[in-house]
C-alpha positions as CSV (number, residue, x, y, z in Angstrom):
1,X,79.2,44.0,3.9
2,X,81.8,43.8,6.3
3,X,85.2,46.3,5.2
4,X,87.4,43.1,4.3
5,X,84.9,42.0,2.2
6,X,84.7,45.1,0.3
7,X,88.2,45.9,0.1
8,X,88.6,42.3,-1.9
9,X,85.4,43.3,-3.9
10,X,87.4,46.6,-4.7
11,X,90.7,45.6,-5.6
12,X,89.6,43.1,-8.1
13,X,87.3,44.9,-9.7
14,X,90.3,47.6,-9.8
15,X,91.7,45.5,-11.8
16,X,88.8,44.7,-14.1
17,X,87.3,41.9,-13.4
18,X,84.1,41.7,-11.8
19,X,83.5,40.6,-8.0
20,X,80.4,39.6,-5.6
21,X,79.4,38.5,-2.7
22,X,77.0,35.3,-3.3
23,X,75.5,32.8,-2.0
24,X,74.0,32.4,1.7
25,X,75.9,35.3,3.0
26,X,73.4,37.7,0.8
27,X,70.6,35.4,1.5
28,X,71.2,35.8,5.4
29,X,71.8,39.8,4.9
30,X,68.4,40.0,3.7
31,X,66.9,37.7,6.4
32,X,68.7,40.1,8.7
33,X,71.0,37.5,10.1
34,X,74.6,37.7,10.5
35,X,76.2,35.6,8.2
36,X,78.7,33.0,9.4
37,X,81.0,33.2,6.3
38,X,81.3,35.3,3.2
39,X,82.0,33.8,-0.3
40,X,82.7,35.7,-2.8
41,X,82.6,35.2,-6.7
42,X,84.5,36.8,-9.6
43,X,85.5,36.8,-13.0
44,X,89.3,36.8,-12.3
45,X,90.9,33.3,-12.5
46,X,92.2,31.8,-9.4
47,X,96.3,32.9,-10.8
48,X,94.6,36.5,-11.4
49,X,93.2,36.6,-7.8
50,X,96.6,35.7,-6.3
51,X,98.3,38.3,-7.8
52,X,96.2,41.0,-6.3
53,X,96.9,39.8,-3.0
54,X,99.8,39.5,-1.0
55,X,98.1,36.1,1.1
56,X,96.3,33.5,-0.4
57,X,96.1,29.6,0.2
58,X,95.1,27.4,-2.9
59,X,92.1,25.9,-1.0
60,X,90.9,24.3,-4.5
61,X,92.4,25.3,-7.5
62,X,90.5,22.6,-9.6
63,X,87.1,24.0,-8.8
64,X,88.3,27.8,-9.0
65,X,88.7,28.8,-5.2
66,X,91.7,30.6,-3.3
67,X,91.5,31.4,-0.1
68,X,92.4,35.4,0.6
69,X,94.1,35.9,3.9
70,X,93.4,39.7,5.7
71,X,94.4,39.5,9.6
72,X,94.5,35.4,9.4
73,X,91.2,36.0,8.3
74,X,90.3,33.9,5.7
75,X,87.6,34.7,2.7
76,X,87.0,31.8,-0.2
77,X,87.3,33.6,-3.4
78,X,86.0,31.2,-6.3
79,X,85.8,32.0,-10.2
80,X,82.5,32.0,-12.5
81,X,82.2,28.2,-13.2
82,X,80.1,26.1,-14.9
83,X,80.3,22.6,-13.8
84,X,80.9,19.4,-16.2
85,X,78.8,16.3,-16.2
86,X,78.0,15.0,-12.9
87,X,78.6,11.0,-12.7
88,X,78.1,10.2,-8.8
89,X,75.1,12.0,-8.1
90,X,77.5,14.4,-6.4
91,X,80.6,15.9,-8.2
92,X,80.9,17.0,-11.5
93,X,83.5,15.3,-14.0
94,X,85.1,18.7,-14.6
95,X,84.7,22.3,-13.9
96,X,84.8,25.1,-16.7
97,X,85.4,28.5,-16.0
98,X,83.4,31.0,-17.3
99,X,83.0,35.1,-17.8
100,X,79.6,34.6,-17.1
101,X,77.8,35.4,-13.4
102,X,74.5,34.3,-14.8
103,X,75.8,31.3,-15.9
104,X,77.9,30.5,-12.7
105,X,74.6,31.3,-10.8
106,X,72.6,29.3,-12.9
107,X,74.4,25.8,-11.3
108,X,73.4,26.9,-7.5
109,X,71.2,24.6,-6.0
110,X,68.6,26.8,-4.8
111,X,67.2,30.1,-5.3
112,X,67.5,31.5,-2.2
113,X,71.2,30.9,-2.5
114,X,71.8,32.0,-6.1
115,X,72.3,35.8,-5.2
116,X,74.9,38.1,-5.6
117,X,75.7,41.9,-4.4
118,X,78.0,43.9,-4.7
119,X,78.1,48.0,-3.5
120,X,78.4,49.0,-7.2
121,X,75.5,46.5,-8.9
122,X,73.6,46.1,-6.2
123,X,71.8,42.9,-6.2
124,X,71.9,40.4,-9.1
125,X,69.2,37.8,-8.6
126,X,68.3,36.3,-11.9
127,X,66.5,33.3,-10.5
128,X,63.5,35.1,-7.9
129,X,65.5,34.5,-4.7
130,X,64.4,37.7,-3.3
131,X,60.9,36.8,-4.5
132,X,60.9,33.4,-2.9
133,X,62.3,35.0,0.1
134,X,59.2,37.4,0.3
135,X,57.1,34.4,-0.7
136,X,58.8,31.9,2.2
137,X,59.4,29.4,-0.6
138,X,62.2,27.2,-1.1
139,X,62.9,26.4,-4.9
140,X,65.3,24.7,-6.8
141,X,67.4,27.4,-9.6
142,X,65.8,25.7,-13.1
143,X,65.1,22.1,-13.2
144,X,64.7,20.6,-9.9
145,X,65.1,17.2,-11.4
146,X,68.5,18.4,-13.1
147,X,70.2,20.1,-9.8
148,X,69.4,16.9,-7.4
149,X,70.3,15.0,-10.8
150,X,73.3,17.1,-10.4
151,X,74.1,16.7,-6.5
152,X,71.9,14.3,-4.8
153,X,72.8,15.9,-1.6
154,X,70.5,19.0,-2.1
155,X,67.6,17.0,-1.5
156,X,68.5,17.0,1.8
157,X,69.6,20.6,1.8
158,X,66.5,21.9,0.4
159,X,64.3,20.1,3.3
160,X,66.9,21.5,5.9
161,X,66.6,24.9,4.6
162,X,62.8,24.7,4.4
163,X,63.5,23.7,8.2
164,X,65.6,26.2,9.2
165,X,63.7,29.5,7.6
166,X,60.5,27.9,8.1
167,X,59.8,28.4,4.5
168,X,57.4,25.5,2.0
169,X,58.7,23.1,-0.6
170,X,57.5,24.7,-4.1
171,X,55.3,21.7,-5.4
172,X,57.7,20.8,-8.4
173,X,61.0,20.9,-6.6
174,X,59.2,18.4,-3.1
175,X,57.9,16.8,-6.7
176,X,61.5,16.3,-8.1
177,X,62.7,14.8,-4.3
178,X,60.0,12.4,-4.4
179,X,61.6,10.8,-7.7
180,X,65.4,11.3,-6.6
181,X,65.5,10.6,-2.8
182,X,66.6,6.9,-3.8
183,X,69.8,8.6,-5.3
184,X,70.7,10.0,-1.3
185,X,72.5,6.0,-1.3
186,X,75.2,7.7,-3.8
187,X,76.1,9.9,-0.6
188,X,78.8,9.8,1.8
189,X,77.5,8.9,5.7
190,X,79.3,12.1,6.5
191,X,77.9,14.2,4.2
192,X,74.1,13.3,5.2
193,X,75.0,13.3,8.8
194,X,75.5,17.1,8.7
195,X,72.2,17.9,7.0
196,X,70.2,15.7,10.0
197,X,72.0,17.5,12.6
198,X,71.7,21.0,10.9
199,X,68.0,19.5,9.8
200,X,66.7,18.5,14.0
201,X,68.4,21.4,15.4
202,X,66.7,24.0,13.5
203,X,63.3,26.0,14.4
204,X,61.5,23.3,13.1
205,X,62.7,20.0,13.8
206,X,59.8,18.7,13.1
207,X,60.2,19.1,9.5
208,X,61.5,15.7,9.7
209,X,58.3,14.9,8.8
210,X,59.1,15.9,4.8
211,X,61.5,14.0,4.9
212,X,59.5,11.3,5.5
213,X,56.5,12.1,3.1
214,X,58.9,12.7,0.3
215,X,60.8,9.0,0.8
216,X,64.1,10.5,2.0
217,X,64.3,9.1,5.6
218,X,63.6,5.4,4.1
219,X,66.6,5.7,2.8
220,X,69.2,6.6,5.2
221,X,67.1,6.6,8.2
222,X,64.5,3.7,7.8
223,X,64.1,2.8,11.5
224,X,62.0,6.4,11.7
225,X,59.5,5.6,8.7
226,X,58.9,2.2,11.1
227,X,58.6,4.3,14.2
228,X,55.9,6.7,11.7
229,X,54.0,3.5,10.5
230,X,53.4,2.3,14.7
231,X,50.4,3.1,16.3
232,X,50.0,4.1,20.1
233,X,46.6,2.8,21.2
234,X,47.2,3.8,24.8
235,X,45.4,6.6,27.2
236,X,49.5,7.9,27.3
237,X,49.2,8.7,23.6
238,X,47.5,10.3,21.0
239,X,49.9,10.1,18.4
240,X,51.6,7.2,16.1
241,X,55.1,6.3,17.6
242,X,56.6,9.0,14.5
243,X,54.1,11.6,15.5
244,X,55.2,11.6,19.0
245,X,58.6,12.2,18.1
246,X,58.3,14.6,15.6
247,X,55.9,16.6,18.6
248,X,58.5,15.9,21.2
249,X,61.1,17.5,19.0
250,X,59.8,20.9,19.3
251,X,59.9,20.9,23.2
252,X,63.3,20.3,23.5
253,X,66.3,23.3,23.1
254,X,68.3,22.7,20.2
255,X,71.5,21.0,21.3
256,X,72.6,18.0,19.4
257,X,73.0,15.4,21.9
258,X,69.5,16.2,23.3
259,X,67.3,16.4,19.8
260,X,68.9,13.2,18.9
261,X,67.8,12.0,22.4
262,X,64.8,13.1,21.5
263,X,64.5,11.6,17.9
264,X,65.7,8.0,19.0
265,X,63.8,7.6,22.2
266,X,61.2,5.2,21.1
267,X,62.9,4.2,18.5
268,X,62.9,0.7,19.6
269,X,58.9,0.6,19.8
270,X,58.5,-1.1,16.6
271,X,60.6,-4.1,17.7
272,X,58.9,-4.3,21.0
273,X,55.4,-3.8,20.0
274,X,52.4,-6.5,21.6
275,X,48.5,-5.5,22.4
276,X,46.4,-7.5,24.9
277,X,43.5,-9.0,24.8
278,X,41.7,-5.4,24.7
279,X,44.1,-4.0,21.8
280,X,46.0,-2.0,23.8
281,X,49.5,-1.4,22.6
282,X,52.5,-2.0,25.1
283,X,56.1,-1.4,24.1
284,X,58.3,-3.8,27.5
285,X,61.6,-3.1,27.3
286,X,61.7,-0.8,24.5
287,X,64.4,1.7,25.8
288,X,67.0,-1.3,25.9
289,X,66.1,-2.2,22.3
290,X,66.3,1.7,21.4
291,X,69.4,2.3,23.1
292,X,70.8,-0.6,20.7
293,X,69.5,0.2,17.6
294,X,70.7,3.7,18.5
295,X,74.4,2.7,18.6
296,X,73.8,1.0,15.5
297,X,72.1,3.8,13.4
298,X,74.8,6.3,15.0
299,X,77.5,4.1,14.0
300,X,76.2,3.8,10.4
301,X,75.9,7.5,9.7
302,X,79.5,8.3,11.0
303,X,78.9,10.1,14.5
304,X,81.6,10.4,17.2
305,X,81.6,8.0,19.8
306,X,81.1,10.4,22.5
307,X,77.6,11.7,21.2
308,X,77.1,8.0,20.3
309,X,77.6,7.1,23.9
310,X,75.9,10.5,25.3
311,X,72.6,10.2,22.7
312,X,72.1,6.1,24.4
313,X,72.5,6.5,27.8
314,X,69.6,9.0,27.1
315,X,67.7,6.9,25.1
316,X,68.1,4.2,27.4
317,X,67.1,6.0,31.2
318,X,64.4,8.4,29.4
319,X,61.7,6.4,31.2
320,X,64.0,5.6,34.2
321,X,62.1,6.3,37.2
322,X,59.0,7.2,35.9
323,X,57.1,5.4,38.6
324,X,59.3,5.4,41.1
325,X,58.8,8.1,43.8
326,X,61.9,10.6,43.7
327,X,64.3,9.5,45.9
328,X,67.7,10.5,46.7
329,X,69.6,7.3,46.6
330,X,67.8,5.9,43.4
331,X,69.2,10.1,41.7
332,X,72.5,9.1,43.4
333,X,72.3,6.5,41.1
334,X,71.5,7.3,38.0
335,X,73.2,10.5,38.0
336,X,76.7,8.1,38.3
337,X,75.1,5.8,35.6
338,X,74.3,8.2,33.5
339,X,77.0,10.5,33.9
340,X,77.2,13.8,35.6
341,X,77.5,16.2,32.2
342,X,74.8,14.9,30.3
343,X,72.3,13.9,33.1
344,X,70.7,17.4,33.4
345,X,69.6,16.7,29.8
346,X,67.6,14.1,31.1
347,X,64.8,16.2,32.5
348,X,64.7,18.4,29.3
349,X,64.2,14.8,27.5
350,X,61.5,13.2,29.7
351,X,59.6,16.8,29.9
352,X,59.4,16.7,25.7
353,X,58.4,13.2,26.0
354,X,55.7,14.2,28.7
355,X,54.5,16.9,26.4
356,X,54.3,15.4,23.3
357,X,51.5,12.2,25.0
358,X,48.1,13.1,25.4
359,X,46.9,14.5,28.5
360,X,45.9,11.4,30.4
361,X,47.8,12.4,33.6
362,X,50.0,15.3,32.2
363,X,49.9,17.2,34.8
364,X,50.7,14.6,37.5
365,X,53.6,13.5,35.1
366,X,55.2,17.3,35.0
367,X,54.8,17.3,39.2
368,X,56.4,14.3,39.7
369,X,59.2,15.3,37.0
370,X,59.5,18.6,38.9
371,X,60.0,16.7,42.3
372,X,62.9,14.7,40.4
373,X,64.7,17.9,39.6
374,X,63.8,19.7,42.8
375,X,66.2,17.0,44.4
376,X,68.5,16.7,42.0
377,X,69.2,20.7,42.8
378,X,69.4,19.1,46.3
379,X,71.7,16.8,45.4
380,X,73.9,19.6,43.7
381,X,73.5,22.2,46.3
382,X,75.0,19.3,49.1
383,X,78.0,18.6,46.9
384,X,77.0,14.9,47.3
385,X,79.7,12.2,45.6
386,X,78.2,10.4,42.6
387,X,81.0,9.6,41.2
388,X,84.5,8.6,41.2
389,X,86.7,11.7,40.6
390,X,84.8,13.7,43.7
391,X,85.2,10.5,45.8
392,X,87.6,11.3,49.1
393,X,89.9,8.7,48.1
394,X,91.5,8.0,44.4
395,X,93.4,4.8,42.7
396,X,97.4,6.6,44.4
397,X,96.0,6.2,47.8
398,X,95.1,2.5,47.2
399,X,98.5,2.3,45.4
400,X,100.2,3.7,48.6
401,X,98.3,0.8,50.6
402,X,100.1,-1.3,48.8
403,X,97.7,-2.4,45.7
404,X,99.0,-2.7,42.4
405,X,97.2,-1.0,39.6
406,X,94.8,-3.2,37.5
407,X,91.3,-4.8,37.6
408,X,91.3,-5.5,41.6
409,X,92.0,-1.7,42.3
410,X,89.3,-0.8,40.1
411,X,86.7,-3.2,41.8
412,X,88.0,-2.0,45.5
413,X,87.2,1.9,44.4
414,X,83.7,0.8,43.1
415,X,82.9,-1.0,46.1
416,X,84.3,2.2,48.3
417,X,81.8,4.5,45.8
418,X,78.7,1.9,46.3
419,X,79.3,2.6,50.1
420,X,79.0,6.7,49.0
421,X,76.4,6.3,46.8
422,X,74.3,4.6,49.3
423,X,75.1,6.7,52.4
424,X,76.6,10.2,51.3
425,X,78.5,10.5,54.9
426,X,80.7,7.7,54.1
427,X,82.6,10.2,51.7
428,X,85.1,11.0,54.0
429,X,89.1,10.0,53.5
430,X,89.1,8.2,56.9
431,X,86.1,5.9,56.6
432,X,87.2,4.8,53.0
433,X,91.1,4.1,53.9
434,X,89.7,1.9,56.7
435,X,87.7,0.2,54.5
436,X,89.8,-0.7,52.2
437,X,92.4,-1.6,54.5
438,X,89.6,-4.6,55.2
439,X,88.9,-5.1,52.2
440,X,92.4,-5.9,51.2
441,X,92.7,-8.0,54.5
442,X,89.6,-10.1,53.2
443,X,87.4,-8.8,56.2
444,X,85.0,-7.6,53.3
């Protein structure tokens, strides 16, 4: 345990109460991870904790937990509680404190996470975490139909934590999500938002698929059981539309912005679907109809608008140039379309798609994917303009010519960038003050 964490331990149970570290912080010591935060649980009421120290913020007094402060560090200290009836799927009517650890450990969700240490005890775990642990197992603490009864949002939790250690579903908690997965409408956007993200950016992202043999994605994420119910009968693919993504999920590093890439870019297959006359499956114009429903599915489960505009322009250009032979003014291009930040995460979203088909042609498809990047580095290395803020000239110099700010400057600097886009040279201050001196003469 890190020295703060002790010291707290130690001065409250000083004073005779008892005190633990609990929670994920002991189950990621065992894993022999460094744990991100450290809760701690005790006996002592929230007014008791308080008085032992000098800093504390009432974080949540309702539900037991203050906030100790050492070196504007902050530790959660919460007391033994046994929570009330739960009426929302998700928070309990009231919260009851208790001088019981095995009772406050009993209401953890899982028991992986219903551990506590503490220098003196050692480790309490009443529930087999440490035997699950050994065992790779995720199980609910009790009745798995009571805790998601209790908080709908551990359904989710459980599958993201299966996903992140790499550990199985015991039979009767996956069981107990199969029944309560319709109860995930009872939670917040926000809340199940979190959970994907944490869910797709883990080792195995590809979990996803749980999700979707348990019933949980048909309900906050229905446009993926479509995309697991289309079929690919193409020499490209081997897989279902689903199955490809889940596959294409594992081949790309785990930043946000690219996994969601990832899991939306066929997205709009099912919409698009048509077979000719020999039952081959084609999917025209698919990436337009995935960027959309993209922005739509983002919009419903609460993200940002920059990843919302970052995860669509990906979805909509991963095919872009596909069968187009790399060339530099066609990059020039799509490097100012798509933006100069997220367009390296294009390659690492075409390669996953590339690798995820069958091997029809693999191997052409990674050459010519190669070449793309190979002048992109180009492209890079030359300092080449793709974009307005490196352009020789900005919106002030027009001013000083004598525009006015608004809509005609802006269409005089996009015409000036179309000139650099297309011939790199033409960035120079000279040749674009000259041409927009014509263009404001109506030469051009």
């Amino acid at each position: 345990m890190p020295e703060k964490v002790k010291y707290i331990i130690d001065r409250i149970t000083a004073a005779d109460f008892e005190a633990y570290a609990v929670g994920g912080c002991v189950r990621d010591s065992i894993l022999g991870r460094i744990p991100q935060d450290w809760d701690i649980t005790t006996s002592a009421r929230p007014e008791q904790v308080k008085a032992l120290f000098p800093r504390t913020i009432d974080t949540g007094l309702q539900h037991g937990t203050v906030t100790v402060l050492l070196e504007r560090e902050g530790f959660e200290v919460t007391t033994y509680r046994i929570d009330g009836k739960y009426e929302d799927s998700r928070h309990p009517t009231e919260v009851i404190f208790t001088p019981s650890l095995e009772e406050d450990l009993k209401r953890r969700d899982l028991t992986i996470n219903a551990m506590a240490y503490n220098d003196e005890k050692g480790l309490v775990d009443i529930y087999g975490g440490l035997e699950d642990i050994q065992a790779q197992i995720v199980r609910c603490v009790g009745n798995p139909l009571e805790r998601f009864e209790e908080d709908a949002l551990r359904i989710l939790r459980a599958i993201r934590f299966s996903a992140q250690l790499g550990y199985r579903i015991e039979e009767k908690t996956k069981d107990a999500i199969r029944q309560l997965a319709p109860s995930l409408k009872n939670i917040s956007a926000e809340r199940i938002q979190t959970e994907l993200i944490k869910l797709i950016t883990s080792p195995n992202p590809d979990y996803l698929r749980v999700a979707f043999d348990c019933g949980v994605t048909k309900v906050f994420l229905p446009e993926f059981d479509l995309a697991m119910e289309t079929e690919q009968n193409h020499p490209h693919h081997c897989y279902s539309v689903g199955e490809h993504t889940l596959h294409a999920l594992t081949e790309v590093e785990p930043d946000k912005v690219l996994r969601l890439a990832v899991l939306f870019h066929d997205i709009g297959k099912p919409a698009t679907l048509t077979k000719d006359e020999k039952e081959i499956t084609h999917f025209h114009g698919h990436a337009q109809v995935g960027a959309d429903i993209t922005k739509e599915v983002l919009r419903r489960l609460k993200f940002d608008n920059d990843t919302i505009s970052g995860v669509s322009k990906l979805v909509f250009y991963h095919d872009y140039g596909n069968d187009l032979k790399p060339d530099m003014r066609i990059l020039r291009r799509m490097v100012n379309k798509i933006g100069e930040d997220a367009f390296p995460g294009l390659f690492q979203v075409k390669r996953a798609d590339i690798l995820a088909q069958s091997n029809f042609l693999r191997q052409e498809k990674l050459a010519r994917l190669q070449q793309w990047q190979q002048l992109y580095q180009e492209l890079r290395e030359k300092g080449q303009c793709v974009s307005l803020k490196t352009m020789a000239v900005t919106g002030s110099d027009l001013i000083y010519l004598g525009m006015n700010p608004g809509r005609e400057l802006g269409e005089v600097l996009q015409k000036l960038l179309e000139l650099v886009l297309e011939e790199p040279e033409n960035n120079t201050r000279e040749f674009l003050l000259d041409q927009a001196k014509e263009m404001l003469s109506g030469t051009l």
